[in-house]
CHARMM internal coordinates of N, CA and C (Angstrom, degrees):
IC EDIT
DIST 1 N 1 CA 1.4331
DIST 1 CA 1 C 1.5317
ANGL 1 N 1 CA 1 C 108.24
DIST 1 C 2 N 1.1701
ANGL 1 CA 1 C 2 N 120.75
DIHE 1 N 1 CA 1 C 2 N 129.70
DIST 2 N 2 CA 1.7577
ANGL 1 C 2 N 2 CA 145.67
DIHE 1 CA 1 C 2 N 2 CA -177.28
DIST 2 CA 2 C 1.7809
ANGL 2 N 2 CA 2 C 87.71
DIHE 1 C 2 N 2 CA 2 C -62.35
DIST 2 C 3 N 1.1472
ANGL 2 CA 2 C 3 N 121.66
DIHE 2 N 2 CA 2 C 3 N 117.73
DIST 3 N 3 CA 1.3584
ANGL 2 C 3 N 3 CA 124.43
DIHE 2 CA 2 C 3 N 3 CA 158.52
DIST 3 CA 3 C 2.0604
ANGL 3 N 3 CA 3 C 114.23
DIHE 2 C 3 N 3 CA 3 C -139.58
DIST 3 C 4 N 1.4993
ANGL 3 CA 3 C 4 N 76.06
DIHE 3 N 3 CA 3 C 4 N 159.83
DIST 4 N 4 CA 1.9573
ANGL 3 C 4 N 4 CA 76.41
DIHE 3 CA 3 C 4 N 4 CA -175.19
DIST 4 CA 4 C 1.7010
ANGL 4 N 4 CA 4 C 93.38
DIHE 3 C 4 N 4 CA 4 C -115.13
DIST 4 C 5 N 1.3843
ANGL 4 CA 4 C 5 N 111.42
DIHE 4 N 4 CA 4 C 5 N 157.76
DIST 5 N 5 CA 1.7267
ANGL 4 C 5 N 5 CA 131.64
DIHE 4 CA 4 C 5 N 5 CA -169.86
DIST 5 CA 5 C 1.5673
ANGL 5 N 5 CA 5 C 104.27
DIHE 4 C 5 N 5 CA 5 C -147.73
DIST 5 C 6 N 1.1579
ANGL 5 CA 5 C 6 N 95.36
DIHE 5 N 5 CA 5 C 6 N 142.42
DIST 6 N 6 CA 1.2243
ANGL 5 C 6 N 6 CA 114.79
DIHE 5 CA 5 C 6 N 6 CA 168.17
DIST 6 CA 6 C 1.6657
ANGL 6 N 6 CA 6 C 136.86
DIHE 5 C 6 N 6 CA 6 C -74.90
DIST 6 C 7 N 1.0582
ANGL 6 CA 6 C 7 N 125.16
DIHE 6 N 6 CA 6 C 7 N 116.04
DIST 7 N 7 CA 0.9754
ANGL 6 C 7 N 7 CA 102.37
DIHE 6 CA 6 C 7 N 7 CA -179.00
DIST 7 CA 7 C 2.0490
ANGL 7 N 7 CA 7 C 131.14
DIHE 6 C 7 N 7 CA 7 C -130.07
DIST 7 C 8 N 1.2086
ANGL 7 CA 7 C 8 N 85.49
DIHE 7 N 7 CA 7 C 8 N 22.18
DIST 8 N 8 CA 1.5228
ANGL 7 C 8 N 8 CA 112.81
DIHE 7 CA 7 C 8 N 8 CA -169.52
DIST 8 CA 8 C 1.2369
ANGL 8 N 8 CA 8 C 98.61
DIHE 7 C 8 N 8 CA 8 C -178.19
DIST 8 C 9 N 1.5027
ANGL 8 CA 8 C 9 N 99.91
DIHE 8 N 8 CA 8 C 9 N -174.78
DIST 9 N 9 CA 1.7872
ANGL 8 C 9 N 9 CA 119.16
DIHE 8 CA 8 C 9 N 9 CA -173.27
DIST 9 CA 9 C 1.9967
ANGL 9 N 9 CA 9 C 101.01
DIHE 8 C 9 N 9 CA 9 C -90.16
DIST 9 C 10 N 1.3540
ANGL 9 CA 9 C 10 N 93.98
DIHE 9 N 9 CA 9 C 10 N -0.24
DIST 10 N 10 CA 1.7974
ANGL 9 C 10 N 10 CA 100.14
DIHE 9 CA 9 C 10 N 10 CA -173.67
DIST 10 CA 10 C 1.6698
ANGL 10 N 10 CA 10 C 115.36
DIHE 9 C 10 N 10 CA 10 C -130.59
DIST 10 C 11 N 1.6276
ANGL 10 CA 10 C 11 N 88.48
DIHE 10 N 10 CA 10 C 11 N -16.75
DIST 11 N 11 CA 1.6722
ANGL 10 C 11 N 11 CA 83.82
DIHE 10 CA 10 C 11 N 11 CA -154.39
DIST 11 CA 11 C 1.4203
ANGL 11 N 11 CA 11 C 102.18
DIHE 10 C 11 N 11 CA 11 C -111.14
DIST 11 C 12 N 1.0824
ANGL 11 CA 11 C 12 N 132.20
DIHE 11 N 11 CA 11 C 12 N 132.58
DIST 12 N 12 CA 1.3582
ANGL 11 C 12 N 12 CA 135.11
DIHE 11 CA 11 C 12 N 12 CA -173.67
DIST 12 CA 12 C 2.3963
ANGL 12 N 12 CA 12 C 105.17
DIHE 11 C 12 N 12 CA 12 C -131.63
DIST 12 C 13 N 1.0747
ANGL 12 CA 12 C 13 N 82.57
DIHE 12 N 12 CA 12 C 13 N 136.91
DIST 13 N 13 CA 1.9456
ANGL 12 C 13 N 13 CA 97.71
DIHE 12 CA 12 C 13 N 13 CA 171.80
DIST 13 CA 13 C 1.1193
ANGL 13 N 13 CA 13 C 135.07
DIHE 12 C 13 N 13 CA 13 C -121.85
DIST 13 C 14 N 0.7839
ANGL 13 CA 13 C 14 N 139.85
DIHE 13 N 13 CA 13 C 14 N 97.54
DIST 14 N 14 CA 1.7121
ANGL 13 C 14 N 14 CA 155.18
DIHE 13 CA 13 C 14 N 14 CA 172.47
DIST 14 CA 14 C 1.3391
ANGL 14 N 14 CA 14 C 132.60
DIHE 13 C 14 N 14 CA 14 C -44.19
DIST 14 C 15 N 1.0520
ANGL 14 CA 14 C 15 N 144.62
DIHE 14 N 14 CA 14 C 15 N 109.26
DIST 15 N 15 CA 1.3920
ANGL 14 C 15 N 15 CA 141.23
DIHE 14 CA 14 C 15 N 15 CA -152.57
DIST 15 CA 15 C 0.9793
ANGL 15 N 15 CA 15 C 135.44
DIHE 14 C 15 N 15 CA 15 C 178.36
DIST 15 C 16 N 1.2808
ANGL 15 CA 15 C 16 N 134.31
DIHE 15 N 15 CA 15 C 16 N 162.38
DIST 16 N 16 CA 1.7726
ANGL 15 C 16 N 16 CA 145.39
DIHE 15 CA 15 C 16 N 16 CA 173.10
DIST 16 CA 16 C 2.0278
ANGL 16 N 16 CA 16 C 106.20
DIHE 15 C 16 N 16 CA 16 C -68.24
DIST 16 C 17 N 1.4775
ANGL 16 CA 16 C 17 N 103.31
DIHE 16 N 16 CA 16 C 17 N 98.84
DIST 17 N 17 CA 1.2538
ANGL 16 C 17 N 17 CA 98.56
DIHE 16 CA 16 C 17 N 17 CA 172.23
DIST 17 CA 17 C 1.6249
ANGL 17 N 17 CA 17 C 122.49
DIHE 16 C 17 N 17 CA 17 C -67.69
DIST 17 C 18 N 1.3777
ANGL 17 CA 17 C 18 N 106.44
DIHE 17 N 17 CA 17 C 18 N 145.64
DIST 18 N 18 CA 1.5312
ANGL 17 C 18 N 18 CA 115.79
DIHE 17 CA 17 C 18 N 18 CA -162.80
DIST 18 CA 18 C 1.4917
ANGL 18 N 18 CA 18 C 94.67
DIHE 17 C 18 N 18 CA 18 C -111.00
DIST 18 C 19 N 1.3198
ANGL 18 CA 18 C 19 N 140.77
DIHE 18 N 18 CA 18 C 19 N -48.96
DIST 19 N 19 CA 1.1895
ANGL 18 C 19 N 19 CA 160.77
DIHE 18 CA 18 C 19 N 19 CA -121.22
DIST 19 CA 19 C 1.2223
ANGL 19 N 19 CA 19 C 117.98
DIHE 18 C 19 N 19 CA 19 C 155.30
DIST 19 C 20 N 1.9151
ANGL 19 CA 19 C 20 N 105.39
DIHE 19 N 19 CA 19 C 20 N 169.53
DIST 20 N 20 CA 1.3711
ANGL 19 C 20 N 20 CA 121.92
DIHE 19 CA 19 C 20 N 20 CA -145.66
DIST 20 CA 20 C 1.5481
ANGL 20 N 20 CA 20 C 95.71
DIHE 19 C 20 N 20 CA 20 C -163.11
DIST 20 C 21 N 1.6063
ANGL 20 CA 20 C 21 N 102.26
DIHE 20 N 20 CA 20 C 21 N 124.20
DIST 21 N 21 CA 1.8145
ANGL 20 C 21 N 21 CA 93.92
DIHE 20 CA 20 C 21 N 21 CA -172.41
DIST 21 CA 21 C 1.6130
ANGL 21 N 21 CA 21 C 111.89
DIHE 20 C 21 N 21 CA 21 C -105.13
DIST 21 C 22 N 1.0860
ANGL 21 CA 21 C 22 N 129.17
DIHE 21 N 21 CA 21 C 22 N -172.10
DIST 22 N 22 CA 1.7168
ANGL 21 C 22 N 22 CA 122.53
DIHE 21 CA 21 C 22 N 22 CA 169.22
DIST 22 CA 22 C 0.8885
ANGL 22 N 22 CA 22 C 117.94
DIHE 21 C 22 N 22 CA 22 C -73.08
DIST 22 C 23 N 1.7353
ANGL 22 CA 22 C 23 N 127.88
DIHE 22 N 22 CA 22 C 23 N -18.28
DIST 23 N 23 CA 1.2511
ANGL 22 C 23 N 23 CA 120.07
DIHE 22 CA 22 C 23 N 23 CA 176.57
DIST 23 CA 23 C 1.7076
ANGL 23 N 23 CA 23 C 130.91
DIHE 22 C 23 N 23 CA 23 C -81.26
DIST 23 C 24 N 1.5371
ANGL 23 CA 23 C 24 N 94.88
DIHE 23 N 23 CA 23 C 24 N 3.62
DIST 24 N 24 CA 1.4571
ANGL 23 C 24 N 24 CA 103.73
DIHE 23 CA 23 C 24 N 24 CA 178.40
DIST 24 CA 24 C 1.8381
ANGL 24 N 24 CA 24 C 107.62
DIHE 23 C 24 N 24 CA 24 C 107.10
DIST 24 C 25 N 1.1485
ANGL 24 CA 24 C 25 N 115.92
DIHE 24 N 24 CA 24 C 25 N -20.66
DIST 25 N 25 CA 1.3856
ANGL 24 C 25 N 25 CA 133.54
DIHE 24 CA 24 C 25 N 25 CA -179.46
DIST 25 CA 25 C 1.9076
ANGL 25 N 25 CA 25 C 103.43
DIHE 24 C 25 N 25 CA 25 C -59.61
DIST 25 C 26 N 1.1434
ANGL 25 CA 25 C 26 N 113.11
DIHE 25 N 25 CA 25 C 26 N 154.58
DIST 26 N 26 CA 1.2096
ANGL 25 C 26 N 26 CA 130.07
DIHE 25 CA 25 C 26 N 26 CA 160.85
DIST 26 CA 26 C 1.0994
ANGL 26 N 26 CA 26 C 127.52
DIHE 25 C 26 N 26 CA 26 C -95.68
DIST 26 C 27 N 1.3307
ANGL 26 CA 26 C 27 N 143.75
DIHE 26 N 26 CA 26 C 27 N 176.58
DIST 27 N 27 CA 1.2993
ANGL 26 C 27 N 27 CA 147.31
DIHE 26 CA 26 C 27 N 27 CA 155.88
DIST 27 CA 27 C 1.4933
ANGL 27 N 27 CA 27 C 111.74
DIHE 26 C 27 N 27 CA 27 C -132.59
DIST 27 C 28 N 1.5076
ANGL 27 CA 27 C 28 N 117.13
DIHE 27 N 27 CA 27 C 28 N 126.13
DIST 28 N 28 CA 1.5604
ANGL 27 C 28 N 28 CA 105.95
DIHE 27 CA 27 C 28 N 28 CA 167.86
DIST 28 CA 28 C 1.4731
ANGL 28 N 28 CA 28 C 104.55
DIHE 27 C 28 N 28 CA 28 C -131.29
DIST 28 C 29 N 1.3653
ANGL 28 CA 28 C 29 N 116.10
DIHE 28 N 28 CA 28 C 29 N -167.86
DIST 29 N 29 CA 1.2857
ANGL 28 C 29 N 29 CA 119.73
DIHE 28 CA 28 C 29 N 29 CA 170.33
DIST 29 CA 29 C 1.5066
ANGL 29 N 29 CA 29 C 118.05
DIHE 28 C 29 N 29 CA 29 C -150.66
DIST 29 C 30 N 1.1135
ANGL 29 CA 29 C 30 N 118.32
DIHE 29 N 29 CA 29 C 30 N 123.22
DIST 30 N 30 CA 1.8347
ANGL 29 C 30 N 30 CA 131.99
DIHE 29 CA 29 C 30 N 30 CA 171.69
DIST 30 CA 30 C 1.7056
ANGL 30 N 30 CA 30 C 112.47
DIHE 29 C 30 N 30 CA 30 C -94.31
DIST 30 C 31 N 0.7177
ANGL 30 CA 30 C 31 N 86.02
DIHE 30 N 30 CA 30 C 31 N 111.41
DIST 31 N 31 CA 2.1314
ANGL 30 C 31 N 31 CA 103.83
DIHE 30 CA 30 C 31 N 31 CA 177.36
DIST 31 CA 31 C 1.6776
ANGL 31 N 31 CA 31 C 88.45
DIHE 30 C 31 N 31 CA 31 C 67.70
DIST 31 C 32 N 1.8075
ANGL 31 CA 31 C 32 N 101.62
DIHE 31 N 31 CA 31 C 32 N -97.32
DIST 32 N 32 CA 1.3041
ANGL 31 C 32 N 32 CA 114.09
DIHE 31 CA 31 C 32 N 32 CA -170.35
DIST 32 CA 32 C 1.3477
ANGL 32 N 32 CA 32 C 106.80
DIHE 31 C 32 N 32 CA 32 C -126.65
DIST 32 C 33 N 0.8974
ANGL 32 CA 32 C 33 N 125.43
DIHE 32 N 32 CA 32 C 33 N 34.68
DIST 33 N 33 CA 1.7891
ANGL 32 C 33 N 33 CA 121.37
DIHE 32 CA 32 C 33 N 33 CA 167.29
DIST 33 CA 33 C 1.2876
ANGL 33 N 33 CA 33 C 92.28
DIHE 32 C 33 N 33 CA 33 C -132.07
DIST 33 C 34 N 1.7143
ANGL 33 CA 33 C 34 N 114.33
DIHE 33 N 33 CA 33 C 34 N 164.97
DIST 34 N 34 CA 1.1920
ANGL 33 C 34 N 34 CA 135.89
DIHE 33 CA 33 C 34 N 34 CA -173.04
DIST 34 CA 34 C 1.7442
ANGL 34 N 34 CA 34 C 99.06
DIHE 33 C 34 N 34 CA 34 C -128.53
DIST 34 C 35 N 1.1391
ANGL 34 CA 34 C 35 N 92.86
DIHE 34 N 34 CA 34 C 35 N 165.60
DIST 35 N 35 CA 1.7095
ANGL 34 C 35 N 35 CA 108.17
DIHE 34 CA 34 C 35 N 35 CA -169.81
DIST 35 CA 35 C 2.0619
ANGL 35 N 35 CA 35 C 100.75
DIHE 34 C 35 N 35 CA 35 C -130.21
DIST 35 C 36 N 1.3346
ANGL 35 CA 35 C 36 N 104.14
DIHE 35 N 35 CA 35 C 36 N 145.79
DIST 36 N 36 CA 1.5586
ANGL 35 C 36 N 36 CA 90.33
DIHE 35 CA 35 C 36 N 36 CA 153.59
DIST 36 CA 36 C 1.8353
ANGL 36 N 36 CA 36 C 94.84
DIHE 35 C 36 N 36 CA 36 C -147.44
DIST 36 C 37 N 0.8866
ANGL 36 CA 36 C 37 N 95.20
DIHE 36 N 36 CA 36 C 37 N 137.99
DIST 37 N 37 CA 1.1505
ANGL 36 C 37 N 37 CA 129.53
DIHE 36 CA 36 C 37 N 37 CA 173.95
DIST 37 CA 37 C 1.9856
ANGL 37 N 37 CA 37 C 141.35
DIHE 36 C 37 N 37 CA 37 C -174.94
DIST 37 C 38 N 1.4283
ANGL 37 CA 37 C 38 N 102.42
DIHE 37 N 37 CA 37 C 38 N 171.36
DIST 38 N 38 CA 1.6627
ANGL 37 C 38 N 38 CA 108.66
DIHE 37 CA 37 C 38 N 38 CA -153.64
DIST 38 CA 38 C 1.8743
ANGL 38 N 38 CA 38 C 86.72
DIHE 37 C 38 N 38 CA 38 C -70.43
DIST 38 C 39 N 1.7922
ANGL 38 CA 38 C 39 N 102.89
DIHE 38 N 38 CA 38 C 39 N 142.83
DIST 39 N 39 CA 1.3360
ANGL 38 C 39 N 39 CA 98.04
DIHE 38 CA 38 C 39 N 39 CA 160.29
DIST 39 CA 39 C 1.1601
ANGL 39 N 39 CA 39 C 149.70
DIHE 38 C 39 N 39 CA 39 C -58.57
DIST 39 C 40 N 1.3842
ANGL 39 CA 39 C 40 N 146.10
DIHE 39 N 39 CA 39 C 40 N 150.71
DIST 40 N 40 CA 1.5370
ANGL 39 C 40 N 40 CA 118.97
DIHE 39 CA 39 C 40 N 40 CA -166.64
DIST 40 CA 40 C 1.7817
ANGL 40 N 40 CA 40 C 74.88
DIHE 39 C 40 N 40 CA 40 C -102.52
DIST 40 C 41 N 1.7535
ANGL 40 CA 40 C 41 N 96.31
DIHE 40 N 40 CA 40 C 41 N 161.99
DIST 41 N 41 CA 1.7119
ANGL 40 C 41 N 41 CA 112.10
DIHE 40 CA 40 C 41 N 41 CA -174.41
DIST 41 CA 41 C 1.7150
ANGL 41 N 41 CA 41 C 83.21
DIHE 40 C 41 N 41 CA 41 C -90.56
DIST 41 C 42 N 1.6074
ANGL 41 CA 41 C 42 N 94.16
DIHE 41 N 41 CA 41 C 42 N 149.48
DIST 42 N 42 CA 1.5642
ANGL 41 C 42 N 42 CA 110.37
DIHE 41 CA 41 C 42 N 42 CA 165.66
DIST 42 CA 42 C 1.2607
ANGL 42 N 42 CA 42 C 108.33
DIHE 41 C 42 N 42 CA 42 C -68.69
DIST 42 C 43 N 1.9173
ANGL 42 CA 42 C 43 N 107.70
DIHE 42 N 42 CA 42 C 43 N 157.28
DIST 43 N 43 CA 1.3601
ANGL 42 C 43 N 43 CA 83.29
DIHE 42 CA 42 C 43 N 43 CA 155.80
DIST 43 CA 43 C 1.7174
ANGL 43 N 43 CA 43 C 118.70
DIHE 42 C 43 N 43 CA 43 C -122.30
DIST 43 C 44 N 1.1213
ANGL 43 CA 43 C 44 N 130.09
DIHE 43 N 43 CA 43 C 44 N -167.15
DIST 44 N 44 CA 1.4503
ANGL 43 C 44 N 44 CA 119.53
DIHE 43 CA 43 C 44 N 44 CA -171.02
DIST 44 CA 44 C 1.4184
ANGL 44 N 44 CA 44 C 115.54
DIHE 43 C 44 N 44 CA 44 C -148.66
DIST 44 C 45 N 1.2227
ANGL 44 CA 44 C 45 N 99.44
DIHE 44 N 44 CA 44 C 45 N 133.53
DIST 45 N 45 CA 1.1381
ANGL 44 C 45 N 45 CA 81.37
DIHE 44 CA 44 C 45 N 45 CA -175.47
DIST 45 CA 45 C 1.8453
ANGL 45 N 45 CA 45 C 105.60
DIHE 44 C 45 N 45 CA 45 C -139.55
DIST 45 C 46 N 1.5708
ANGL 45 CA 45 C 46 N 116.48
DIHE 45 N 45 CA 45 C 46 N 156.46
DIST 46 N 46 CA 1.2397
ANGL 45 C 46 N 46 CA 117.93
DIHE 45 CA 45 C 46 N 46 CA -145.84
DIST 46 CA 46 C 1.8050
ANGL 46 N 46 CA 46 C 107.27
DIHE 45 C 46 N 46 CA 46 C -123.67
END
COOR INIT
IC SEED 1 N 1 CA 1 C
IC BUILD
C-alpha cells in the first residue's frame, strides 16, 4: 500500500509500506532505501 510519512516539520516521503513499529512510526520504502517515519493523516473529503 502507497503511503506518505513524515519526516520533519517540512519533509514528507512517499512509498510502499514495509512495516509498522510500536512507537506509532511507519516504515516504507522508495527504490532501495527505507524511510521511518510518523504517518501523514488522509484527507477526505465529502
Amino acid at each position: 500500500m502507497l503511503r506518505t510519512i513524515s519526516l520533519g516539520s517540512c519533509v514528507s516521503v512517499q512509498g510502499l509500506m514495509v512495516g509498522q513499529l510500536a512507537d506509532g512510526k511507519i516504515v516504507i520504502k522508495v527504490d532501495e532505501k527505507t524511510f521511518v517515519g510518523y504517518p501523514v493523516a488522509g484527507s477526505r473529503t465529502s
